[in-house]
C-alpha positions in Angstrom: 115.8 113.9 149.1 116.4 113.8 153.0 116.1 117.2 155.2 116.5 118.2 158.1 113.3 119.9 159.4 111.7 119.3 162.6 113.0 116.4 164.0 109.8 114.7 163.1 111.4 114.1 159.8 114.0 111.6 160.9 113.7 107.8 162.5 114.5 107.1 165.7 117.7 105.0 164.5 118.8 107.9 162.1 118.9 109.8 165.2 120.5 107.3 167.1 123.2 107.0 163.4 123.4 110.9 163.6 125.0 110.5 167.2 126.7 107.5 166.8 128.6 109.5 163.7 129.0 112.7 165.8 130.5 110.9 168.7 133.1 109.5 166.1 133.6 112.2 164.4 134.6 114.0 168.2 136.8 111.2 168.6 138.5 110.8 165.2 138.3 114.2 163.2 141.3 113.1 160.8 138.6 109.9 159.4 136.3 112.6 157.8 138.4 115.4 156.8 138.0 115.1 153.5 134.0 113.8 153.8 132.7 117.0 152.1 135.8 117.8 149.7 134.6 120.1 147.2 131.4 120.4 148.9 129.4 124.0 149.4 126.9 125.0 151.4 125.2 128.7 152.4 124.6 129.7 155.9 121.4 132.1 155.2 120.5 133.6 158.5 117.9 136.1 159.3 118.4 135.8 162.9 122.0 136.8 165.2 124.1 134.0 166.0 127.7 133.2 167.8 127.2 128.9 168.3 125.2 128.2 165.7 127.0 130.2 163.1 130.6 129.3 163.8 129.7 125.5 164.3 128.3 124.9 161.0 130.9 126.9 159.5 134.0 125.1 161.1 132.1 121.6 160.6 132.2 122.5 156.9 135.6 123.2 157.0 136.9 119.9 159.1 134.6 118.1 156.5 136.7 119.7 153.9 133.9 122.0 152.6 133.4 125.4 152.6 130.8 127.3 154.2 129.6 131.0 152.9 127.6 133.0 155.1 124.8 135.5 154.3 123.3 138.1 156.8 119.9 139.8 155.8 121.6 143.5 155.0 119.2 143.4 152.2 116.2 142.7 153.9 114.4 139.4 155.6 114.5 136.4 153.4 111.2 136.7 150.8 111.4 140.3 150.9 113.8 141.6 148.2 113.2 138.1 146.6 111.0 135.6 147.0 112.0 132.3 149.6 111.3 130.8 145.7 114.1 132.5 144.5 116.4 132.4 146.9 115.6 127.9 147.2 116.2 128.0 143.3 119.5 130.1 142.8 120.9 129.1 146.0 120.8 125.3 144.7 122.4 125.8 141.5 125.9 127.3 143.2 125.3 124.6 146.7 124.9 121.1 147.9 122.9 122.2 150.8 121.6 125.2 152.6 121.5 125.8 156.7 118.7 128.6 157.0 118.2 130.3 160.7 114.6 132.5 160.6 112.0 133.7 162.1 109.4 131.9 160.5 109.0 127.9 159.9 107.3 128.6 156.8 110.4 129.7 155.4 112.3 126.4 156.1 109.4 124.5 154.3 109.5 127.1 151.6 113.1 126.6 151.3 112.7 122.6 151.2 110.0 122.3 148.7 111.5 124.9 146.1 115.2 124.1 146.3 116.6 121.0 144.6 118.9 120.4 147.3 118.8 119.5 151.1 118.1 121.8 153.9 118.8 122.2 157.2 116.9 124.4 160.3 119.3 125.5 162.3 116.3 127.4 163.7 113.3 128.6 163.7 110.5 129.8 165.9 109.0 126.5 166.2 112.3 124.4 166.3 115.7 123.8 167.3 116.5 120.3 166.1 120.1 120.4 165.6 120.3 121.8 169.4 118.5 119.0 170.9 120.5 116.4 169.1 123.7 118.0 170.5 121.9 118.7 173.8 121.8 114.5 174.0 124.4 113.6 172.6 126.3 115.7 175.9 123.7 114.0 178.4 125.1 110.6 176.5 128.8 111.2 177.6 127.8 110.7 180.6 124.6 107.8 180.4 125.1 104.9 177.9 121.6 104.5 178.1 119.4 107.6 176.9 116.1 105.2 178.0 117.2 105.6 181.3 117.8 109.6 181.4 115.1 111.7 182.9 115.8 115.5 181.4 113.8 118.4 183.3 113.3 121.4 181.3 112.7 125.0 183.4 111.4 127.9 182.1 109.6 128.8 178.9 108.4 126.7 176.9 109.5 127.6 173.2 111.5 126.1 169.8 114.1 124.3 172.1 111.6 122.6 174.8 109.7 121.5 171.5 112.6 120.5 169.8 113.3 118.4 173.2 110.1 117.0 173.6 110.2 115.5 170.2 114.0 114.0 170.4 113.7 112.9 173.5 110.4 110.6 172.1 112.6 109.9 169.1 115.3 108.7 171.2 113.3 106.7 174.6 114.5 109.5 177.1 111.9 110.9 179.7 112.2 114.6 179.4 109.5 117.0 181.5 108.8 120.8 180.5 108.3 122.2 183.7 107.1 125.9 182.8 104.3 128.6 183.6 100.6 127.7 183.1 100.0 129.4 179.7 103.8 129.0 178.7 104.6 125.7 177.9 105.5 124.1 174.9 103.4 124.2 171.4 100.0 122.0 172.1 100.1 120.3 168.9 104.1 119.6 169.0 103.8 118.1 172.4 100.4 116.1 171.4 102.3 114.8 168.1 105.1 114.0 170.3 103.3 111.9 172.7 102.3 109.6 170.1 105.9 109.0 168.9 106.4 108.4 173.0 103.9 105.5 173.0 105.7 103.7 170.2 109.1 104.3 171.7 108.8 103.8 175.4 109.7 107.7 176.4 107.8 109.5 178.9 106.7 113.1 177.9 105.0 115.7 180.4 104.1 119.0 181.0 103.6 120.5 184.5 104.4 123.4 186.2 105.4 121.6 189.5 109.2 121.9 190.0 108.4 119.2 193.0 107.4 116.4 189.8 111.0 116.2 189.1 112.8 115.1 191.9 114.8 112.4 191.4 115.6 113.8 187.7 119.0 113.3 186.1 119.4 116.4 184.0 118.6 120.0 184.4 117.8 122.3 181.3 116.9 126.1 180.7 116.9 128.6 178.1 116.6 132.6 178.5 113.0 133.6 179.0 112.5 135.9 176.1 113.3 134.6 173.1 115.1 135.9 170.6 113.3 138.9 168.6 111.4 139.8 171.4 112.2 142.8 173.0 110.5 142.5 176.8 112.7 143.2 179.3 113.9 140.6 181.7 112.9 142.1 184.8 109.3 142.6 183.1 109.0 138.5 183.3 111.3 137.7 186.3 108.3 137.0 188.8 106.7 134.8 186.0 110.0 132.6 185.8 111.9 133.1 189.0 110.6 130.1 190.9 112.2 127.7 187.5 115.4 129.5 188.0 118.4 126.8 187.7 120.0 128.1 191.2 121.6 126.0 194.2 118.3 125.4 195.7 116.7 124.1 193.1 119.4 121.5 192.4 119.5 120.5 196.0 115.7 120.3 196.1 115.3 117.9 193.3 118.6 115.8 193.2 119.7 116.6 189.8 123.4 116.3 188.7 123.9 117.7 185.6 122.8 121.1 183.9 122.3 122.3 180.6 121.7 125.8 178.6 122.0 126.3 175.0 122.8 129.8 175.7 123.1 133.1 175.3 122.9 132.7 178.6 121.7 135.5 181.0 123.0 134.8 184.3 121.0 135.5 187.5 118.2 135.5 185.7 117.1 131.5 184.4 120.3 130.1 185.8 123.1 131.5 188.4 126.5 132.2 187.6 127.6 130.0 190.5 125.7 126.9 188.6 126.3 128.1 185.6 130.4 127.7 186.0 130.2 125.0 188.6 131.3 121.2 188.3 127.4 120.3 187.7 127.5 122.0 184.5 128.0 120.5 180.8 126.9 124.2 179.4 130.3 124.4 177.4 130.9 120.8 176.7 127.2 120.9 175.2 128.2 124.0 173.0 131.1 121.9 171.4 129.0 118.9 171.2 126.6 121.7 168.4 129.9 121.3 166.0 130.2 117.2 165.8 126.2 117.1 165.8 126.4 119.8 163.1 129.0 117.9 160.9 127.4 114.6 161.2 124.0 115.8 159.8 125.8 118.0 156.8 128.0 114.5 156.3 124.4 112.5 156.2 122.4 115.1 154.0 125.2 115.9 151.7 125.9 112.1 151.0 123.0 110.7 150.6 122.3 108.7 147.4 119.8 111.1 145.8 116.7 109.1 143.7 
């Protein structure tokens, strides 16, 4: 039975099915309104959400599904019961669960004990399900994702991870450009670059905003991630030199911006920017929902052994 983890889990050509089926499922919703009739899953989340929440949810529903969502009111997942548990009763009422916590433990926990498929929707070593929707945006505009050359700015965490790995799924170049000391997971990136070498992509990690010029795509994230409590301004001379601003942009030629938001504006990326005509910020947020729906269609329907 298929998952969906990491990211490392999949092919490079079931990525490349999952956006070939999310693009048609943007274009023709009506096909696949009843893909998922009298299909269930849970939406378990230990963590806040507003995009990742409602996009799973309504993708369920355009499927023809239904989606139940449970908060943690009774404690983090493996406290009141154990992950155990929870995989085992949570599969005989569903055909799938979609887990956000804090720990990726708990995602394998949840794969290995529950009978049916499962799907990270985040965790604090991934984002896969972001970085699929993250290119499927930057493909709207570049038929060829070989060809795309994706700077990330800030700190390196779950979504420049979850980049890194796609992105060598998929052929892309894609650069973390962060602090020394806060770039992306060692072993992540190290696994990562030997996907790359099979695939043709070009992974690096520097923390030269100069290396970039010349760079298609522009990417950040907020700079404390979510759980910890540091203020903003206690980090803002650490990040403000990979702030997605005017300058920047000019600097290195880059035409398009990202950011999976919650954005905090002013701080990694200006408002000006942030609401200009160089930024897919929104269109990328949609792009969650088809992305979403077209790995719930794959998992849900596959042919189990």
């Amino acid at each position: 039975m298929k998952h969906f983890l990491t990211g490392f889990d999949w092919s490079s050509e079931d990525m490349l099915n999952l956006l070939y089926l999310a693009r048609d499922m943007k274009k023709d919703p009506a096909k696949y309104r009843s893909d998922l009739l009298g299909k269930s899953i849970v939406i378990l989340f230990e963590k806040p959400s507003l995009r990742t929440r409602t996009t799973f949810d309504i993708a369920m529903s355009r499927l023809g599904g239904h989606a139940l969502y449970l908060d943690q009111q009774n404690g983090a997942i493996g406290k009141r019961e154990t992950v155990k548990d929870y995989a085992r009763n949570l599969s005989r009422w569903t055909d799938g669960i979609v887990a956000r916590v804090f720990r990726h433990d708990t995602i394998e926990e949840l794969a290995r004990y529950g009978t049916v498929p499962v799907v990270n929707a985040l965790c604090d070593l991934y984002h896969p399900g972001q970085a699929l929707a993250d290119f499927q945006t930057v493909r709207e505009h570049y038929d060829d994702l070989s060809k795309v050359k994706l700077a990330y700015f800030g700190d390196g965490n779950n979504v420049t991870n979850s980049l890194l790995i796609t992105g060598a799924k998929l052929g892309a170049t894609v650069t973390a450009v962060c602090p020394k000391g806060y770039g992306p997971d060692v072993q992540i990136y190290e696994k990562a670059l030997e996907i790359a070498s099979k695939t043709g992509a070009k992974l690096t990690v520097t923390d030269d905003v100069d290396a970039v010029k010349g760079y298609d795509v522009a990417y950040t994230d907020t700079w404390v991630s979510m759980g910890d409590d540091t203020p903003l301004d206690a980090v803002r001379a650490r990040y403000m030199k990979y702030q997605i601003n005017r300058e920047l942009l000019d600097r290195t030629g880059i035409s398009w911006v990202l950011h999976c938001q919650p954005a905090h504006r002013e701080y990694e990326i200006t408002s000006e920017i942030m609401d200009g005509p160089m930024s897919l910020v929104y269109d990328q947020a949609e792009n969650r929902m088809h992305v979403h729906a077209a790995i719930l269609s794959t998992l849900l329907n596959q042919v189990r052994s």
